[in-house]
Every structure is written in C-alpha cells, then in structure tokens.
MARTORPA-729551 format. One record per residue (C-alpha): chain; y, z, x; residue number from 1. Coordinates in steps of 0.05 Angstrom, whole numbers, m for minus. Example, Ala and Ser with C-alpha at 12.3 -4.5 7.8 and 13.67 -1.06 7.14 Angstrom:
! MARTORPA-729551
  unit      yy      zz      xx  pos
     A     m90     156     246    1
     A     m21     143     273    2
! end
This chain:
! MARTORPA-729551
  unit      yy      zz      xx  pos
     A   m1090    2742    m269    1
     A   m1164    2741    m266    2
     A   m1196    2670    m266    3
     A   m1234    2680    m335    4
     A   m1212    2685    m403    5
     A   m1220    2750    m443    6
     A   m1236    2745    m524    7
     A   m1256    2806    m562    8
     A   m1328    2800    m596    9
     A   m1287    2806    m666   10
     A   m1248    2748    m658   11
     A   m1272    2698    m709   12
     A   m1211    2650    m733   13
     A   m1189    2593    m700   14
     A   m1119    2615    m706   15
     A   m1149    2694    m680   16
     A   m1162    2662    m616   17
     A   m1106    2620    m604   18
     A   m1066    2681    m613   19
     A   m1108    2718    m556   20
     A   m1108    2659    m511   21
     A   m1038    2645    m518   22
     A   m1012    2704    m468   23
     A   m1075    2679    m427   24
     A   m1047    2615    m421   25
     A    m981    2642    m401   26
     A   m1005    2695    m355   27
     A   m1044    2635    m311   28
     A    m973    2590    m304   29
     A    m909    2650    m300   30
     A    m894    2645    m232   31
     A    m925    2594    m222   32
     A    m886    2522    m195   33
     A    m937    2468    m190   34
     A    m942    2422    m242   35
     A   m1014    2398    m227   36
     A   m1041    2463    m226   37
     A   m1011    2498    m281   38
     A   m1035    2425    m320   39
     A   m1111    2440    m295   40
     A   m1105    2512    m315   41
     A   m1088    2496    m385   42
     A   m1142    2435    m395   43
     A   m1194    2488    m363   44
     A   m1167    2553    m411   45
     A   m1167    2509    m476   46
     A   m1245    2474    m456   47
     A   m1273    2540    m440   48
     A   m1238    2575    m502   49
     A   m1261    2525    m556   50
     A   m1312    2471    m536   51
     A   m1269    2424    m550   52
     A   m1305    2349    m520   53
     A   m1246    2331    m482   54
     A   m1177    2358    m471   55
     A   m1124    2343    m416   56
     A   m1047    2305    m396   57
     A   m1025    2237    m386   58
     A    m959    2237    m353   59
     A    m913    2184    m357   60
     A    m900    2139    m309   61
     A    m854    2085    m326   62
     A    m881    2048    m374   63
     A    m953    2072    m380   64
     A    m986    2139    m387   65
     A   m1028    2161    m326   66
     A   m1082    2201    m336   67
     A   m1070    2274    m304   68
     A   m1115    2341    m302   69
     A   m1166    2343    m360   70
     A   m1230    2376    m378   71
     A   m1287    2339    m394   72
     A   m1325    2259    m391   73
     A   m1286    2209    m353   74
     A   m1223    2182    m383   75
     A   m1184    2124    m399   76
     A   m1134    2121    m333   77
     A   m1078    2085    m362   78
     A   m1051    2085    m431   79
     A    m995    2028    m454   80
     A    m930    2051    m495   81
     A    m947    2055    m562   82
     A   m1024    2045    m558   83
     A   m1080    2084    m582   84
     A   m1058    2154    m605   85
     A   m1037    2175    m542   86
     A    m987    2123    m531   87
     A    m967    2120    m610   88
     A    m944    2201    m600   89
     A    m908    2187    m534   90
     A    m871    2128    m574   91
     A    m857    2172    m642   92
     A    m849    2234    m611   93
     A    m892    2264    m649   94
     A    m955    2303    m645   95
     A   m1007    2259    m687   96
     A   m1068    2292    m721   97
     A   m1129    2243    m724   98
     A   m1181    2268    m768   99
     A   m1225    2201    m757  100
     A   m1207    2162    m700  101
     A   m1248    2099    m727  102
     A   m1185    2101    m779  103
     A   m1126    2097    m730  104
     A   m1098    2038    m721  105
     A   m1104    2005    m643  106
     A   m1148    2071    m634  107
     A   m1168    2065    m553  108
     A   m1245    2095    m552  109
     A   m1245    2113    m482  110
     A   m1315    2154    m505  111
     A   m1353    2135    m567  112
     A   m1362    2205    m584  113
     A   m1298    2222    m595  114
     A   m1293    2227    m668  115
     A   m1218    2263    m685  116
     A   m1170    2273    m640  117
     A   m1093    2308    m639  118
     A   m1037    2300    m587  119
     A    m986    2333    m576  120
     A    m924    2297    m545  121
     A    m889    2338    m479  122
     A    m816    2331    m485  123
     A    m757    2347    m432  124
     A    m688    2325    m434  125
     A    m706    2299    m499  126
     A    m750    2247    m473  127
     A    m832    2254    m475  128
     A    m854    2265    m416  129
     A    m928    2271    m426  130
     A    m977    2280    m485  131
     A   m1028    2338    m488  132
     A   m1093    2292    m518  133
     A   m1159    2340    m550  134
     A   m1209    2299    m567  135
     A   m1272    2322    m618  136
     A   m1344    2297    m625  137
     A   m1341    2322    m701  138
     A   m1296    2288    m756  139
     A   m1231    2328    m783  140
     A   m1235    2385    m733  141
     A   m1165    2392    m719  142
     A   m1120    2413    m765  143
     A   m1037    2452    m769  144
     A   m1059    2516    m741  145
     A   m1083    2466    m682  146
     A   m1015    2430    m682  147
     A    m980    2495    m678  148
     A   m1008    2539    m628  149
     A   m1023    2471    m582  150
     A    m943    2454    m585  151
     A    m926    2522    m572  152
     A    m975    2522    m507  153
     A    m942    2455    m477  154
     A    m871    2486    m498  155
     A    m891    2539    m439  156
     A    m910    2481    m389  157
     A    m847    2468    m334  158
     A    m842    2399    m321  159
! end
C-alpha cells in the first residue's frame, strides 16, 4: 500500500470517511506481524484522516497502562487501573464516550486542551488488552458513529 491516505473530494460525513478509511486501515496492517508498527500506522491514518488533537494505545502491562504509538503532544506515560478514562474503559470493558472531560470523574488531563475524549477498550482472550484513547480540543465531538467504526478498526488489530 502506498504511504498516504486516499479520500475522494465528495466525501463530506464523518461516517463517509470512516467508511473509505476503513479498507485503508486494513490495507496498511494485512500481512503485516508487528504489533508496534501496525499500532503507529493506525494512530498516524486516524490523525491525518480527521485532525483529531491526539489519538494513540496504551498497552497493558500488569497493572498499569503504558503508553504505546500515538499521534500528537506528549502523553501521560502511565495510566493506573481504573483511572482517568483510559483506565475506567480498561476496568469496564467498555468503550467510554466523554463529551466534556472537565465532567468525568478522576479525569487525568495529561493536556489542558483536551476537551472530549472516547476510548475504545482492545480485548483478546476476553481480557483488555489495550485501550485506543482520541482525544479533542472541542467539546462533544465524538459521538456512536465514532464508537462504531473506531471498535471495528481495533477489532482488525492482532495482538
């Protein structure tokens, strides 16, 4: 595959390009076995395709979250089980949709201008593995298309 992403000029919805970037995504990690790359490759696609302020993985590691491959400022290296967002999804297995992040709970502000955030939890052998974390500088921006076509992209990833 070529190292750039393709959208057609007439793509306008947020759920229009998630549906073109979605064979994009999978075209850049068939074949291929390394975790860490594949991980880079998807933080890179989803930056470049929407803007979004930050987006990457924190793996687990025992009983923290490590900060992996991600797009965008400097990061929070280490998140506890069941803190923040990040470690509230690994905990609940769930993807979490955080349309103000000044209204969550134990929220960890790793950058002051993140304003909404969603993760998505990584799950193998029924046990998370690692969270997918896209961070926003504008309130609400995330919303079920998000949550669906995100979960579908880290349903591709091999870990």
């Amino acid at each position: 595959m070529a190292e750039q992403l393709i959208f057609s000029d007439d793509i306008i919805s947020k759920e229009d390009k998630y549906i073109s970037l979605f064979p994009q995504i999978y075209a850049l990690i068939e074949g291929e076995t390394d975790l860490i790359a594949n991980l880079a490759n998807v933080s890179a696609a989803l930056k470049e395709a929407f803007n979004f302020f930050w987006v990457g993985f924190y793996i687990v590691k025992k009983d923290q979250l490590v900060l992996g491959p991600f797009q965008g400022p400097i990061a929070c290296t280490r998140i506890g089980y069941g803190k923040g967002v990040c470690g509230t999804s690994w905990k609940e297995n769930r993807a979490i949709v955080v349309a103000d992040v000044d209204q969550f709970p134990g929220h960890i502000a790793c950058s002051s201008l993140s304003q909404s955030e969603i993760v998505i939890p990584i799950v193998k052998d029924n046990q998370v593995v690692a969270v997918l974390d896209v961070d926003s500088e504008h309130l609400n921006h995330f919303d079920d298309i998000d949550q669906k076509y995100l979960s579908k992209i880290v349903d591709q990833l091999k870990f």
